[in-house]
C-alpha positions, 0 to 999 in steps of 0.5 A, a space after each residue: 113419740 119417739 120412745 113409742 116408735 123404739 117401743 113399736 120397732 123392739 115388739 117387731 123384732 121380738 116377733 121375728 124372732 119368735 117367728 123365725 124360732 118358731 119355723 126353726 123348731 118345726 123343722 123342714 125337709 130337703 130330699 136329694 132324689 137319686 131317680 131322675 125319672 121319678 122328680 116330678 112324682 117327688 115334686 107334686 108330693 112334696 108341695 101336697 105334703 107342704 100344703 097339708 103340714 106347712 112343713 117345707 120340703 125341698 126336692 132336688 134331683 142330681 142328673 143320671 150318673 152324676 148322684 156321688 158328685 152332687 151329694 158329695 157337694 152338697 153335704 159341705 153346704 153345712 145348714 144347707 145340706 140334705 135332711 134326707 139322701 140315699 145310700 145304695 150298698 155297703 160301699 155307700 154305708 162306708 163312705 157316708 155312714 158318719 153322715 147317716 142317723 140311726 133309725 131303728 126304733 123310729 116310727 118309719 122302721 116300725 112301718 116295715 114288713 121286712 128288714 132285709 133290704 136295710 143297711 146296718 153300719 159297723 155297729 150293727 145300726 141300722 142307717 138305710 131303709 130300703 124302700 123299694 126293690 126288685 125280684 126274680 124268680 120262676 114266672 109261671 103260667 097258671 093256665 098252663 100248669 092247671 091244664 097239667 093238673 096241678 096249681 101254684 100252691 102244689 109247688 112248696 120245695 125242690 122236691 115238689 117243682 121236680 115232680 110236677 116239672 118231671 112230669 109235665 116234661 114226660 107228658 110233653 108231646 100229649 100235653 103240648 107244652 113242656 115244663 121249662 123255657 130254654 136254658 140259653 147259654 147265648 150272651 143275651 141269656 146267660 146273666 140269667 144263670 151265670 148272675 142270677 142262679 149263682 145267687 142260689 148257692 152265694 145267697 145260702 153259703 154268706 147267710 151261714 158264714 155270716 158274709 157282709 163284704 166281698 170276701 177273697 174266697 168262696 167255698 162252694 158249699 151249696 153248688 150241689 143245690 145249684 146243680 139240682 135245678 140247672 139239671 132240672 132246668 135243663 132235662 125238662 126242656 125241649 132244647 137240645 141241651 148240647 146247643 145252649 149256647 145257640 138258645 137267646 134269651 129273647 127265644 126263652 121268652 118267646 116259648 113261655 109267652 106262646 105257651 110252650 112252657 109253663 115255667 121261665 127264670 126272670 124277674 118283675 122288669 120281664 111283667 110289661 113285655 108278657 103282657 104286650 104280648 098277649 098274656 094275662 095277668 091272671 094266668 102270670 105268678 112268680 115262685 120262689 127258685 127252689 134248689 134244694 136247701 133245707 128250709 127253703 120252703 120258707 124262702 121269699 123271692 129273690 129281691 134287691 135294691 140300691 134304693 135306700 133313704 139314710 136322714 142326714 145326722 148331722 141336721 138339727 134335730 127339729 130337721 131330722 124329726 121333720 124329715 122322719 115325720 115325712 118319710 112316716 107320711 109318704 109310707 102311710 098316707 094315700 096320696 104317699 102309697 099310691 105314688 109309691 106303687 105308680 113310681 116303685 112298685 112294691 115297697 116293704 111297708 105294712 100300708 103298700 098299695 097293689 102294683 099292676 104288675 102282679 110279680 111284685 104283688 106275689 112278692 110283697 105277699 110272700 114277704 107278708 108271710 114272713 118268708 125270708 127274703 133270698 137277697 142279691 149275694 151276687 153283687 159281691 161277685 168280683 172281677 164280675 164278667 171273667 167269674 160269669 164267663 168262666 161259669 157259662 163255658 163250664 155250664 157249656 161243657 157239662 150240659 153238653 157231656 164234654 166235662 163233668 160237674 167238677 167244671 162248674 166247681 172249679 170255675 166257681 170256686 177257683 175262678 173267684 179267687 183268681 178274678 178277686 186276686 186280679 181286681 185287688 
């Protein structure tokens, strides 16, 4: 009897072991989420994904602000650790990229329709996968532009957005509307050209010399395409171009969504405020900023994100593949896309469900083109607020005939040096 009893108890735990082997080779998943506002979304995937699989997966989300503490205190649990986590930049990828597997060639990277929001490490691995951006661009009105005669494929370069804006602009008073919103030099505007249209002349000048990191210098090789579409902007306006720095950002606004003007530099966060205001979807589109650089006519918009996964290297391999597997599903599968689109809008993966918000709709349709994508250059700007403000002052001055466009030049290309040699 007893030999039995000793028999029974060595059968049960050979099965427990087997049990717990068994669970180990499936691998489970343990997501730290850096969005606070998306917890629940990842919440209710992650159980659906359990319920189908058997997979466990693990969702935890670090309070706002607080994301490099938790993780950092969560890599040292060791076997405890995130199968899965985020890197943002190029910082990111300095500090954890020993803790960041190698993705290319996985089954997640093959689903991508572009690389360009990916994060490479020295090697040139690639160790982040963006999965979701945002972009700017000019938000034009369609009706407007057809009442004008012409529709959003007639505008392919520089070339082709200055002929029809010119001719918009000369036709105003017949037309009533012009071409472009105010180009407002007001603090509440002028991010939009001192940030985001520097990006123009920063994005093409890094993609030649090969930039990935802050540098100490900039040349100033494209400011003669910066130039061509601030005077553009500027020209074919009905704001006084002496008095930019009265013009508010809420007033640009305001003239595109009253159909003053049929074009407006701004992003896809700008889609939700036009619509409340009563413009139609339809009639919305955003182009690429088209400046003048040869090749642009095969420019995407200007897009960018801090929002990219990294699968933790140091997890077993059993985790890792069940953590690839997952990423795999959530980018593929049904009920996987359509919390994307509720949750991130576009994201760069061949099964991407539409977003209600039809500027990441023109987006991601640019990037199914092959167009290149225009990344954020401006993110490397250094000593960030004295650069923009030297910018704004000398766009002031020339816009209002005070100084040339020698200014500009210098407060690009001297004013980086100086702010680069003031935060090093």
């Amino acid at each position: 009897m007893k030999k039995f009893v000793a028999l029974l108890l060595a059968l049960a735990m050979m099965l427990t072991i087997v049990s717990l082997a068994s669970a180990d080779e499936a691998g489970k998943v343990y997501y730290l989420n850096f969005k606070p506002e998306a917890d629940q979304a990842w919440q209710d995937l992650a159980a659906e994904y359990t319920k189908q699989t058997g997979v466990p997966v693990k969702v935890l989300t670090a309070a706002s602000g607080t994301y490099s503490d938790t993780l950092t205190s969560e890599m040292e649990k060791k076997d405890a650790a995130p199968t899965l986590f985020q890197i943002g930049n190029a910082e990111g990828v300095a500090t954890w990229g020993d803790y960041a597997l190698a993705l290319d060639g996985t089954d997640l990277i093959n689903e991508m329709t572009t690389s360009d929001f990916n994060l490479k490490n020295a090697n040139g691995e690639t160790v982040a996968v963006g999965y979701c951006y945002e972009a700017y661009g000019i938000i034009t009105n369609k009706a407007l532009l057809e009442k004008a005669g012409y529709t959003v494929a007639d505008i392919k370069d520089f070339e082709s957005l200055k002929k029809i804006a010119d001719d918009i602009h000369a036709r105003s008073a017949e037309l009533g509307f012009d071409a472009f919103t105010s180009a407002g030099l007001d603090g509440s505007s002028s991010w939009r050209f001192s940030g985001h249209l520097t990006n123009m002349p920063l994005f093409y000048e890094f993609r030649d010399d090969g930039i990935t990191e802050q540098p100490a210098t900039v040349k100033g090789t494209y400011l003669n395409a910066y130039k061509n579409i601030w005077d553009l902007y500027v020209s074919d306006s009905a704001a006084d171009a002496k008095k930019l720095s009265g013009y508010t950002g809420g007033a640009a606004e305001e003239e595109f969504y009253t159909g003053k003007a049929v074009f407006f530099q701004n992003g896809t966060w700008e889609y939700a405020t036009l619509i409340e205001n009563g413009m139609k979807s339809e009639d919305l589109a955003m182009i690429p900023i088209y400046c003048g650089v040869e090749g642009e006519e095969n420019a995407a918009l200007c897009a960018g994100t801090e929002n990219c996964w990294a699968v933790n290297s140091k997890a077993s391999e059993a985790d890792q593949k069940a953590t690839l597997d997952f990423l795999k599903w959530v980018v593929t599968s049904d009920e996987g896309t359509t919390m994307m689109a509720k949750e991130f809008g576009p994201i760069p993966f061949k099964n991407a469900k539409d977003s209600d918000n039809v500027f990441f709709n023109d987006s991601t349709a640019l990037l199914n083109a092959g167009k290149y994508v225009v990344t954020w250059a401006f993110n490397f700007t250094p000593d960030v607020d004295n650069w923009r403000a030297g910018i704004v002052s000398a766009l002031e001055q020339y816009s209002a005939g005070t100084a040339d466009w020698g200014e500009l030049e210098y407060a690009f290309v001297d004013g980086w040096a100086k702010c680069y040699e003031a935060t090093h």
